[in-house]
MARNU-663707 format. One record per residue: residue number from 0; x, y, z of N, C-alpha, C in turn; residue in one letter. Coordinates in steps of 0.001 Angstrom, whole numbers, plus 500000, padded with zeros to 6 digits. Each point is the difference from the previous one (the first is absolute). Layout:
N
+------+--------+--------+--------+--------+--------+--------+--------+--------+--------+------+
: resi :   n_xx :   n_yy :   n_zz :  ca_xx :  ca_yy :  ca_zz :   c_xx :   c_yy :   c_zz : resn :
+------+--------+--------+--------+--------+--------+--------+--------+--------+--------+------+
:  NUM :      X :      Y :      Z :      X :      Y :      Z :      X :      Y :      Z :    A :
...
+------+--------+--------+--------+--------+--------+--------+--------+--------+--------+------+
! end
This chain:
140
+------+--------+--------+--------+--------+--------+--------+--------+--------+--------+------+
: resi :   n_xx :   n_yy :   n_zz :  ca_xx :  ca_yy :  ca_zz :   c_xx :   c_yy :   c_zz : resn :
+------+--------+--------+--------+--------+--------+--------+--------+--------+--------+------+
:    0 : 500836 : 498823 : 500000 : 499164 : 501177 : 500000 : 500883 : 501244 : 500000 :    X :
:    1 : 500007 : 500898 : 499209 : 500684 : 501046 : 499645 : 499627 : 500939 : 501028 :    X :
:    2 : 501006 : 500752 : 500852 : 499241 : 501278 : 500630 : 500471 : 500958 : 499664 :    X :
:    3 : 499265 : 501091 : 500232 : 499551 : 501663 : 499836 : 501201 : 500373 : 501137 :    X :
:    4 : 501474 : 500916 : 499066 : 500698 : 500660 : 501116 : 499968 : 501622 : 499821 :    X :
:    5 : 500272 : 500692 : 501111 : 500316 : 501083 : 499679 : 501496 : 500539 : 500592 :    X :
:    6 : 500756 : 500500 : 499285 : 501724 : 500342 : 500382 : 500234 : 501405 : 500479 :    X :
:    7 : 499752 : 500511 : 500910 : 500427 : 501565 : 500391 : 501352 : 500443 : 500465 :    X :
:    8 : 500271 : 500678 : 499557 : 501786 : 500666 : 499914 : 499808 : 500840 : 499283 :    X :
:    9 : 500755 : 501097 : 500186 : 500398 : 501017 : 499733 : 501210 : 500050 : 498741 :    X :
:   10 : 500648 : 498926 : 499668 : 500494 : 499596 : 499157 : 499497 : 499734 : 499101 :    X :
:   11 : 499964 : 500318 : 498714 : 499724 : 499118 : 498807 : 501000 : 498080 : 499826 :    X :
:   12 : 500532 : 500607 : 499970 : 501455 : 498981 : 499628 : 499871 : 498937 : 501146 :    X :
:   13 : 499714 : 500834 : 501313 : 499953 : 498570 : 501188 : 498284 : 499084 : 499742 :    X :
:   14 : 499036 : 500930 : 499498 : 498552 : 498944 : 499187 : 500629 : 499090 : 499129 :    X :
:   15 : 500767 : 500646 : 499056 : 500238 : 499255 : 499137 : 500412 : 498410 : 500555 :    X :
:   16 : 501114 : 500158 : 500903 : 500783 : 499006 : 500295 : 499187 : 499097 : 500943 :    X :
:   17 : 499103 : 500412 : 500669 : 499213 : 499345 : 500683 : 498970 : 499260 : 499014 :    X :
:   18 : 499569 : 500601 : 499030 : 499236 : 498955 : 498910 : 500877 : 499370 : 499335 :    X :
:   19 : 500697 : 499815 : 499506 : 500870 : 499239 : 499378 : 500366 : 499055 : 500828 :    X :
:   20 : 500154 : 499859 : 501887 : 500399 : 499105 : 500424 : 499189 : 498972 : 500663 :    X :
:   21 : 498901 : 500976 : 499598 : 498190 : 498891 : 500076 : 499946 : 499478 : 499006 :    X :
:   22 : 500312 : 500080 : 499090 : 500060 : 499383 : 498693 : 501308 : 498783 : 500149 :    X :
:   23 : 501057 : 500472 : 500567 : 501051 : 498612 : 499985 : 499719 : 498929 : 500635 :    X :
:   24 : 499360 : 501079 : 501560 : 500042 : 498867 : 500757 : 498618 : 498891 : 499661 :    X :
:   25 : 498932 : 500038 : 499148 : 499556 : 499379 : 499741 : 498492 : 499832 : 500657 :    X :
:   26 : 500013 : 501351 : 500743 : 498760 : 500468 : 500421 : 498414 : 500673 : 498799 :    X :
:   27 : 499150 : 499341 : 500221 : 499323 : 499722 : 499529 : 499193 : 501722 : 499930 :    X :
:   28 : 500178 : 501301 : 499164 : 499653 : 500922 : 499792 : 498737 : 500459 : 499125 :    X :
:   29 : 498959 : 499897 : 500362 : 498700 : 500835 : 498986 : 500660 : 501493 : 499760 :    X :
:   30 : 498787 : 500695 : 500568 : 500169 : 501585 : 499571 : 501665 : 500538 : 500944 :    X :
:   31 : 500680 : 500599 : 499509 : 501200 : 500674 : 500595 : 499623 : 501471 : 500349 :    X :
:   32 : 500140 : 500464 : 500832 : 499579 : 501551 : 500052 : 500807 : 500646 : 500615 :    X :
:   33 : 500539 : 501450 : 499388 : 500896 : 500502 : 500839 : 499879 : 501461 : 500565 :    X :
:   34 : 500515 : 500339 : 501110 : 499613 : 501418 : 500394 : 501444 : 500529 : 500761 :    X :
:   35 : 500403 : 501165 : 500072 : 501228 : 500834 : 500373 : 500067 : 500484 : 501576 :    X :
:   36 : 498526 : 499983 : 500158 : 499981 : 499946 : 501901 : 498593 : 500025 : 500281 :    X :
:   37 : 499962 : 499697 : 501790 : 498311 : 499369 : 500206 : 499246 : 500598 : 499612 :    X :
:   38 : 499879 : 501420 : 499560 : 498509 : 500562 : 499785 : 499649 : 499950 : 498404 :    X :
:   39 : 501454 : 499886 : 499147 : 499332 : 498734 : 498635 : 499426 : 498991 : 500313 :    X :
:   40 : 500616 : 499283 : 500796 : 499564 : 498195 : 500403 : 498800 : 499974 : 500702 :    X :
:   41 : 499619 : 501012 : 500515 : 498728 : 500438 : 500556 : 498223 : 500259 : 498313 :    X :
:   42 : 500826 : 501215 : 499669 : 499328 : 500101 : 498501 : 500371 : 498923 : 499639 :    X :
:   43 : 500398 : 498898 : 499625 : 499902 : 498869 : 498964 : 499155 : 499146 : 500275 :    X :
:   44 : 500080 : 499859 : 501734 : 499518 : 498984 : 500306 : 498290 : 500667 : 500238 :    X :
:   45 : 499348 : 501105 : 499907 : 498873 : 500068 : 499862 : 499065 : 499695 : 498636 :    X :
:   46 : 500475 : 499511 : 499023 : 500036 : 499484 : 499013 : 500330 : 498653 : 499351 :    X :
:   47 : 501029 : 499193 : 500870 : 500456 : 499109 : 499469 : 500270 : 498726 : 501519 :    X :
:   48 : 499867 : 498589 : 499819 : 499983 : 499407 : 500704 : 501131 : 499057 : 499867 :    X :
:   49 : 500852 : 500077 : 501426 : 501360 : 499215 : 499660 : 499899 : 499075 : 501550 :    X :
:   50 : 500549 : 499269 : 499808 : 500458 : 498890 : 501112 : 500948 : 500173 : 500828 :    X :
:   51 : 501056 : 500975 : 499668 : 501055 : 499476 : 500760 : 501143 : 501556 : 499545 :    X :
:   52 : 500009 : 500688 : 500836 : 500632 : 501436 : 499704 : 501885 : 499830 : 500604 :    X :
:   53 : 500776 : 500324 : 499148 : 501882 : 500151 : 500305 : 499931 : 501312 : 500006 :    X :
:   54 : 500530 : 500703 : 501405 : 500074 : 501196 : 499952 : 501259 : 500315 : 500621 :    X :
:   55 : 500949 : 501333 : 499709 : 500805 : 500262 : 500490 : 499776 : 500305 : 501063 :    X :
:   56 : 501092 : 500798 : 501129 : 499610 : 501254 : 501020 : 500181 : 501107 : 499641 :    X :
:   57 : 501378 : 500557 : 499659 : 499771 : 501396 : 499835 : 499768 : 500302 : 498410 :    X :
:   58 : 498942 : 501106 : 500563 : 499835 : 500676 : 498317 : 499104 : 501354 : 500624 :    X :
:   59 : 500297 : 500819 : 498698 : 498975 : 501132 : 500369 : 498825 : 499768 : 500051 :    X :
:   60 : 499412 : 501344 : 499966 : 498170 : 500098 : 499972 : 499187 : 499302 : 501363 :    X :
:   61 : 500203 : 498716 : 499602 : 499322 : 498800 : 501309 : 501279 : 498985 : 499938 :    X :
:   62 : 500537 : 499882 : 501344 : 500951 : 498750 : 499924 : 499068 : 498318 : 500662 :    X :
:   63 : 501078 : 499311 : 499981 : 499676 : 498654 : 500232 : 498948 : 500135 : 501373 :    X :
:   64 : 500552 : 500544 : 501353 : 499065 : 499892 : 500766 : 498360 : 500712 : 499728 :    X :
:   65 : 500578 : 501077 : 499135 : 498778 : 500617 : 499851 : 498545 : 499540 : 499436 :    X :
:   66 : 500467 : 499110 : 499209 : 500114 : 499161 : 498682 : 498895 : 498610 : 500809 :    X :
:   67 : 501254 : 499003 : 501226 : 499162 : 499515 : 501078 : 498402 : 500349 : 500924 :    X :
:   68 : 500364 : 501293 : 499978 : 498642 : 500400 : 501139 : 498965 : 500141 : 499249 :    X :
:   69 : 500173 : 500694 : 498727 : 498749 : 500144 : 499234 : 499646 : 498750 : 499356 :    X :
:   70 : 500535 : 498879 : 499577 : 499496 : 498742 : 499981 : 499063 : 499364 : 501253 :    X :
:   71 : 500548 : 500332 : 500776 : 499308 : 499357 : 501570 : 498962 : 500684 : 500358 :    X :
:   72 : 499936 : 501183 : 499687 : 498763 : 500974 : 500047 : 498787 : 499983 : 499187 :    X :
:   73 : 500652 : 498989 : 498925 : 498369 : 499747 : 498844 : 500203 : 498730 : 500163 :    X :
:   74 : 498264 : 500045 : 500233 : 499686 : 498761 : 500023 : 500052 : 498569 : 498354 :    X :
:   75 : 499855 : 500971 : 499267 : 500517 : 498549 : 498483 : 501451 : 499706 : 500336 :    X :
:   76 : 500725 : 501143 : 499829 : 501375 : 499591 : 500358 : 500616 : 499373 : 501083 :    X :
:   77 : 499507 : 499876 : 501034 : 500351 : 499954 : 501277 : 500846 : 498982 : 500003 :    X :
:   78 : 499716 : 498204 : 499775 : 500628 : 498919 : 499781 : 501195 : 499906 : 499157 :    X :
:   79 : 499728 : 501075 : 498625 : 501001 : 499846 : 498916 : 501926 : 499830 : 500401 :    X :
:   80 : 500008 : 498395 : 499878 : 501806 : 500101 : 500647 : 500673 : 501507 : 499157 :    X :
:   81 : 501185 : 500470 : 501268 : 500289 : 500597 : 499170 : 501676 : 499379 : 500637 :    X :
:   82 : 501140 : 500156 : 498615 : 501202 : 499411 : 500714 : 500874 : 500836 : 499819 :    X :
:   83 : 500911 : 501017 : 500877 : 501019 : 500998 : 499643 : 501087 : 499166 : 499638 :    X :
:   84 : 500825 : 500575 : 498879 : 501019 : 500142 : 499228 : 500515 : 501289 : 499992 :    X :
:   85 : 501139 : 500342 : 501395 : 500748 : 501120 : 500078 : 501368 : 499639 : 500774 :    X :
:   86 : 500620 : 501278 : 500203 : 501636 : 500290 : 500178 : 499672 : 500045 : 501330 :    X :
:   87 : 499008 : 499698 : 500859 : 499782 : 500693 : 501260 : 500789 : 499045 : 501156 :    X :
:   88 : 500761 : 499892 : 500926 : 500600 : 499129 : 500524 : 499818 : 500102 : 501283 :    X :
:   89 : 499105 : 501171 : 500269 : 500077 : 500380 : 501662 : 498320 : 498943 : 500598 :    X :
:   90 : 500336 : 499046 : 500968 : 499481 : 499109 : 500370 : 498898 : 500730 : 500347 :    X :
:   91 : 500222 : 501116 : 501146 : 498882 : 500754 : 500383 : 498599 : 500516 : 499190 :    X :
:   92 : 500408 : 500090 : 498769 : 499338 : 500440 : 498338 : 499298 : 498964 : 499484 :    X :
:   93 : 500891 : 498752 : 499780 : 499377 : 498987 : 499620 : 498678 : 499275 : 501047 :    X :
:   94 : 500486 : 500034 : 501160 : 498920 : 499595 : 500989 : 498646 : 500925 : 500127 :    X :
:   95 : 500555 : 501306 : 499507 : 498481 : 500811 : 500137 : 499608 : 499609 : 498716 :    X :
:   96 : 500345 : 499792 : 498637 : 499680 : 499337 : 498496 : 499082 : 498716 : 500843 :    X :
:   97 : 500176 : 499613 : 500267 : 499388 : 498501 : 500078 : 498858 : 500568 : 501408 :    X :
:   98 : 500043 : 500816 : 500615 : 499286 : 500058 : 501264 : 498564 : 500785 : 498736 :    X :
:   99 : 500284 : 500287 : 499438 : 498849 : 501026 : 499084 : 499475 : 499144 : 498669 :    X :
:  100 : 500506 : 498960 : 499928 : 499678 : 498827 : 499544 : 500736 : 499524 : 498584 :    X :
:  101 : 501155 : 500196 : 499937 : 500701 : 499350 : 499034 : 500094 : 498399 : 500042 :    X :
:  102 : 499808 : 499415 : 499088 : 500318 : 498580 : 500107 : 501525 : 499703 : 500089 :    X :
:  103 : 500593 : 500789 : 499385 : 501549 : 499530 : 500100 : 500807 : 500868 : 499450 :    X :
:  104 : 500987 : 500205 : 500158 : 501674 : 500916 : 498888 : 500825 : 499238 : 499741 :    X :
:  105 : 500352 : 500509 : 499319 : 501232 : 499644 : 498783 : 500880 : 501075 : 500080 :    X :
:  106 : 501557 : 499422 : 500391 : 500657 : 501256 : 499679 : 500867 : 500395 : 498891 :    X :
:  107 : 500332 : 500644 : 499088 : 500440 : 500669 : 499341 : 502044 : 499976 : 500165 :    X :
:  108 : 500840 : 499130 : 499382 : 499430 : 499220 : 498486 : 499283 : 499430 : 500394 :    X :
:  109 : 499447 : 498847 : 499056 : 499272 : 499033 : 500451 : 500541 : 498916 : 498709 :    X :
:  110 : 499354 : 498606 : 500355 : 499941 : 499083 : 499128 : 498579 : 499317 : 499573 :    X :
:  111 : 499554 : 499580 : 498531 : 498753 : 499625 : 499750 : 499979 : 498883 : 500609 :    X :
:  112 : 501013 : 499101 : 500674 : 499348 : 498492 : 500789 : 499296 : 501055 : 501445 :    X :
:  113 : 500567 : 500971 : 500605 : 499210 : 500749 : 500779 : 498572 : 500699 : 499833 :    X :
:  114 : 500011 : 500346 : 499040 : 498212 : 500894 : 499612 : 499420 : 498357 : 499808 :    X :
:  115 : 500712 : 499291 : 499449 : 498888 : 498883 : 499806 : 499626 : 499076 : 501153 :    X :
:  116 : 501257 : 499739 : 501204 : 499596 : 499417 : 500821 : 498736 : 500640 : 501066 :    X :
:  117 : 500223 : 501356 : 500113 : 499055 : 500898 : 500537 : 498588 : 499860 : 500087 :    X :
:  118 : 500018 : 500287 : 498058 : 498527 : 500092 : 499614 : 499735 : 498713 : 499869 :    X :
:  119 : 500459 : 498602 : 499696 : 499365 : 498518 : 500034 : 499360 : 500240 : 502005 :    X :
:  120 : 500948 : 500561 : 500543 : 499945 : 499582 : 501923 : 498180 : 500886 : 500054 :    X :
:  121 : 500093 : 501362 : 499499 : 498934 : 500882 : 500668 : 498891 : 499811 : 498901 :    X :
:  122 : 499974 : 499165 : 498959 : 498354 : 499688 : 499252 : 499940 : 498640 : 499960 :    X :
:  123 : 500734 : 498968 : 501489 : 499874 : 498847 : 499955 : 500328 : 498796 : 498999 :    X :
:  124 : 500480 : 500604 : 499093 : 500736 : 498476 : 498932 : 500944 : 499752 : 500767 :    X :
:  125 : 499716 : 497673 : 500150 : 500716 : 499961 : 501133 : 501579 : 499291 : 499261 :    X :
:  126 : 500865 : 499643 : 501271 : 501209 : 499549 : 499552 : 499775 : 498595 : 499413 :    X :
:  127 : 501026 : 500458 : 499181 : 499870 : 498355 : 498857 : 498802 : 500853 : 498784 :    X :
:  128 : 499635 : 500531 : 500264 : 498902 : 500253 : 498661 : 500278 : 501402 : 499451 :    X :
:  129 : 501645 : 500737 : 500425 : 499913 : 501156 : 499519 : 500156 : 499982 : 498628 :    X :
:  130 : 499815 : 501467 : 499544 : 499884 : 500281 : 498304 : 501839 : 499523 : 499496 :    X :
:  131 : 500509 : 499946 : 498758 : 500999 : 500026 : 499225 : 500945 : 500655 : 500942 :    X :
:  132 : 501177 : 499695 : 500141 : 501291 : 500728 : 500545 : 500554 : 500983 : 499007 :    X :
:  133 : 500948 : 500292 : 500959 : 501014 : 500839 : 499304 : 501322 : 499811 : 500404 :    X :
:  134 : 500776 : 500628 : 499228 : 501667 : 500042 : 500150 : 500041 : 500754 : 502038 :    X :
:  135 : 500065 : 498783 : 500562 : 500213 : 500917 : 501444 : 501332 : 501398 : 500008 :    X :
:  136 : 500617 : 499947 : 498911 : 501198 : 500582 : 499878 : 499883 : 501918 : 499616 :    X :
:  137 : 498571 : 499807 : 499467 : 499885 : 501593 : 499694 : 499744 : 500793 : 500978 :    X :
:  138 : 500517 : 501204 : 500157 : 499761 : 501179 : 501053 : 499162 : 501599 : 498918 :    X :
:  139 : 498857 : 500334 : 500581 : 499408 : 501029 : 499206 : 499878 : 500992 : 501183 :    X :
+------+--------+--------+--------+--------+--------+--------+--------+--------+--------+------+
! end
């Protein structure tokens, strides 16, 4: 079953690399959607229905936490995993990410056996039945 993602960063180039490594790692992608910080990912998502949101932390406009509360604050969105993919290393940060309801982070580099072990762990595909591998060897 293909799911609905949406990629927020402030980067062009870091979306990019994040779809491309949903694509290696063999994760199963419908609609791709991308936005530059939460209050795009906010407008997209009043329009469009995704499963499973990769968001950075910092960015202008609305950042990652910001990004968190207003998910938790609407009720359609409320459940929608969302999994950070950032540079952020300070434990204190990450624990309030997850206290506001992140399913999980990824840190920055990263590797696609990582985004994939993640997202198989937080939409339940279990072990032994994950999607196609990848070269554990790449760093994005």
């Amino acid at each position: 079953m293909p799911y609905n993602v949406l990629i927020v960063d402030d980067s062009k180039s870091m979306r990019q690399v994040i779809r491309k490594v949903l694509g290696l790692s063999g994760f199963m992608v419908g609609d791709c959607l991308e936005a530059s910080n939460g209050q795009e990912a906010l407008d997209l998502l009043e329009n469009n229905w995704v499963d499973l949101i990769l968001s950075d932390v910092h960015m202008p406009v609305m950042d990652g936490f910001g990004l968190l509360r207003a998910l938790r604050e609407n009720q359609e969105w409320h459940d929608t995993p969302v999994v950070l993919i950032t540079t952020e290393s300070n434990e204190d940060r990450i624990q309030e990410a997850m206290s506001l309801g992140a399913k999980g982070y990824i840190r920055k580099p990263f590797r696609a056996e990582s985004i994939r072990m993640h997202l198989n762990q937080i939409l339940g595909v279990e072990e032994g039945h994950e999607l196609p591998g990848t070269d554990d060897e790449s760093d994005f």
